[in-house]
N, C-alpha and C positions, 0 to 999 in steps of 0.2 A: 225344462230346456227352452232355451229362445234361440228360435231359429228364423234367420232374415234372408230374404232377396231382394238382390239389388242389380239395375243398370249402371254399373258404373260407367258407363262411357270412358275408357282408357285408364287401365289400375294401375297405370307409372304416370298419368301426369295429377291423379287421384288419391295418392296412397296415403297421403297425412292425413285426408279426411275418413277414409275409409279405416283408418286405426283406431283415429278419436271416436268416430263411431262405434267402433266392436269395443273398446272399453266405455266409456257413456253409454249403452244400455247395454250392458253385460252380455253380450252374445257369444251362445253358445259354437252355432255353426250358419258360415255365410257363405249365400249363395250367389256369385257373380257372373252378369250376361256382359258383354261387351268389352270386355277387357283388351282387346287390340294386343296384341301380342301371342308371340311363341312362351310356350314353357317355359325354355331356357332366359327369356330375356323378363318374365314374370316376378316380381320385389318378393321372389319367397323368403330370404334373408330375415326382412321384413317383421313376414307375417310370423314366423319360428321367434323371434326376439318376443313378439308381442305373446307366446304360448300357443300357436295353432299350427297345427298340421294342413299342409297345402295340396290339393290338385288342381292341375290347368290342362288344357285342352285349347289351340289357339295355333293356329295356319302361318295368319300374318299379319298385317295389322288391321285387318278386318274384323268381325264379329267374337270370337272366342267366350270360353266361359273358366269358371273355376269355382271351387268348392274349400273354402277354410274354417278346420274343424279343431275344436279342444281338445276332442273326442279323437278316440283313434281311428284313422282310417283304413278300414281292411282290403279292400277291392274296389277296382275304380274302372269305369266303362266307358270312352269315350263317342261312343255314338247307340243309336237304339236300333233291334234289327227292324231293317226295311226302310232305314232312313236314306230319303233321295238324293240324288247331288243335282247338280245346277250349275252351270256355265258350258262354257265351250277350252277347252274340253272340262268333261262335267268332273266337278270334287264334291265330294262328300263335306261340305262345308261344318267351319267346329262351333255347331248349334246347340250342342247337346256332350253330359258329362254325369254320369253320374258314379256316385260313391255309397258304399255300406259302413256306416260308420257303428261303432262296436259300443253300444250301449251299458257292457259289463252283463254283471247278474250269478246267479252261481252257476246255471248252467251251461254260460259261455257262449250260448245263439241268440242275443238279443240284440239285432241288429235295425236300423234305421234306414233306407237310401233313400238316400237324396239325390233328386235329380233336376239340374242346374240346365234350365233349357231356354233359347232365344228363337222363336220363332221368326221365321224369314217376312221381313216386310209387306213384301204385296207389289209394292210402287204404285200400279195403276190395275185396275180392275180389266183392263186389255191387254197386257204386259205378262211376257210367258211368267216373269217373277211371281206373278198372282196362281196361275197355275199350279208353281213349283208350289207355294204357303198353302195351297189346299192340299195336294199332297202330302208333303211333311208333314199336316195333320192328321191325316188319312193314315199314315202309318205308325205315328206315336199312338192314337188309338190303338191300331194292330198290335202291337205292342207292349202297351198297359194292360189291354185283354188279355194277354198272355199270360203276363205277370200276375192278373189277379187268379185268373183259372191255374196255374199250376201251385201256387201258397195263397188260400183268399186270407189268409192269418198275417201276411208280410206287411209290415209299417215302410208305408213308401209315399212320398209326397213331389211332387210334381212341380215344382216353382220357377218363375224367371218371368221376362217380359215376351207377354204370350202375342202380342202387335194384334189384339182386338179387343172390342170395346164392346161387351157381350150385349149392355143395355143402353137404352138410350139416354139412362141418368149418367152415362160412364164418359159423356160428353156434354163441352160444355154450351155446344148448338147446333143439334142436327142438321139444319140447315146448310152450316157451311160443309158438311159431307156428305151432300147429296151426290152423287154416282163416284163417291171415293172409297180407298179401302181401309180396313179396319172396321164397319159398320155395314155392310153386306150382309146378307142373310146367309148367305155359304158359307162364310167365316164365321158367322155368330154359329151355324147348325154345325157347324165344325168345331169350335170350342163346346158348344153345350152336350156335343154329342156323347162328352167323356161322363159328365154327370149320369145321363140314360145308363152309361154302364157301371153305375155304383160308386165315382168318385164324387169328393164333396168336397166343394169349393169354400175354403176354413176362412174366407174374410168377411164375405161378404154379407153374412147378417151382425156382423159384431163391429164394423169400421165404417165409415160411409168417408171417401175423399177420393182425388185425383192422385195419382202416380206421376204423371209424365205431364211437364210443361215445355213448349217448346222456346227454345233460345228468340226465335225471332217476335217479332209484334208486341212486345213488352205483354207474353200470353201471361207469366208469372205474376209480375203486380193485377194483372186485369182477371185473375185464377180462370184460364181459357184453358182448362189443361183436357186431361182422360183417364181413363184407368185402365191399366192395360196389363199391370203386374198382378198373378194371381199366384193359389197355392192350392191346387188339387191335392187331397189327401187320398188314399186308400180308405175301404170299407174299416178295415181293423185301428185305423190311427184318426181319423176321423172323431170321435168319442173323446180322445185324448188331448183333444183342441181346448186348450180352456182363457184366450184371448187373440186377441190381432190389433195392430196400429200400422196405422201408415204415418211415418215420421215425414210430414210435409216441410218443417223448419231446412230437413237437409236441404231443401230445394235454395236456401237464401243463402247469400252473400258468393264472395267471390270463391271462382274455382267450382262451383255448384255442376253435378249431373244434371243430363234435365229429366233423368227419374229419382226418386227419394225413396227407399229401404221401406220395404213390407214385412214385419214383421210377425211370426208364428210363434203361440205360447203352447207346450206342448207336458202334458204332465207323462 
């Protein structure tokens, strides 16, 4: 199985490129953060023409996510318990989405979820928004703890753009993020903290690249980028990891997200 996650930054004004991609590297099941859109207004059409089964999760034309599978999708959750909301008045914003997608088998329970998640920015390390992102951390942890203590045996993976930069190779100059977020210690001890609890982060001994270049200050020709897009595995599906790529080329030419498709190879 190849399984991707990707920022598309808006999957209607993205959707030609995001097809060419799922047939040019044969993917199985994708994962998408930022799609800007309601369900109803999401190119499922689309993605059914191309042979995938669709879910989306998506407010307005803000953050939203979605999951498009080959595979059949059995059950689909559109938020994780204990996830916070934010604004005034406060929504449970659509950060998060996950799906059980049905593997087959003769026994009929071999199931896969995937879970297609956008962590809240931060803005500024003074900015209640920064609070909210340690938060939302705070309880997809609670969360995943849950999930691994009631089936530690469930293949479950974690993906989407997680907005930190766990190392300092994951940037391309500390320097220019001195008292910024994404590179905080509370964020970084907040993404690592899932590790401590027996998940295993599937790219990062096997790919070394940036994720995310930003539109402004020509970051892409000058490779100023970060990495920010991960794939937390489960203790049981972890083992089953047998490559990863970060497709940088998506980052070029016109129409480009300014993140590029992480891909997970899964036996």
């Amino acid at each position: 199985m190849r399984l991707a996650t990707w920022n598309v930054n808006s999957i209607r004004t993205r959707i030609d490129r995001v097809l060419a991609f799922l047939d040019r590297s044969d993917i199985d099941v994708l994962a998408m953060q930022e799609i800007k859109c309601r369900p109803d207004q999401f190119p499922t059409a689309a993605f059914e023409e191309a042979g995938y089964r669709v879910a989306a999760h998506g407010l307005n034309q803000w953050n939203g996510v979605a999951i498009a599978s080959r595979l059949p999708i059995v059950e689909v959750v559109d938020s994780f318990a204990g996830q916070p909301a934010f604004g005034d008045p406060p929504v449970v914003e659509a950060r998060a989405l996950g799906a059980s997608i049905d593997l087959g088998g003769e026994d009929g329970n071999r199931r896969l979820t995937v879970w297609s998640l956008y962590a809240p920015n931060g803005r500024e390390l003074t900015h209640p928004h920064y609070d909210y992102k340690l938060q939302w951390f705070g309880a997809l942890r609670a969360a995943a703890r849950s999930w691994l203590a009631s089936r530690p045996e469930s293949l479950i993976v974690m993906v989407g753009d997680w907005n930190v930069a766990p190392l300092n190779e994951d940037v391309w100059d500390m320097s220019v993020f001195e008292g910024a977020t994404h590179v905080s210690a509370p964020e970084r001890e907040a993404f690592g903290a899932f590790a401590d609890d027996g998940w295993v982060e599937a790219t990062r001994g096997r790919v070394t690249n940036y994720t995310y270049w930003d539109y402004q200050k020509l970051r892409f020709p000058r490779n100023e980028g970060m990495r920010i897009d991960f794939a937390y595995c489960s203790p049981a599906l972890a083992p089953r990891v047998t490559g990863a790529q970060i497709d940088r080329d998506e980052r070029k030419g016109k129409g480009a997200s300014d993140h590029v498709p992480v891909i997970v190879e899964i036996d």
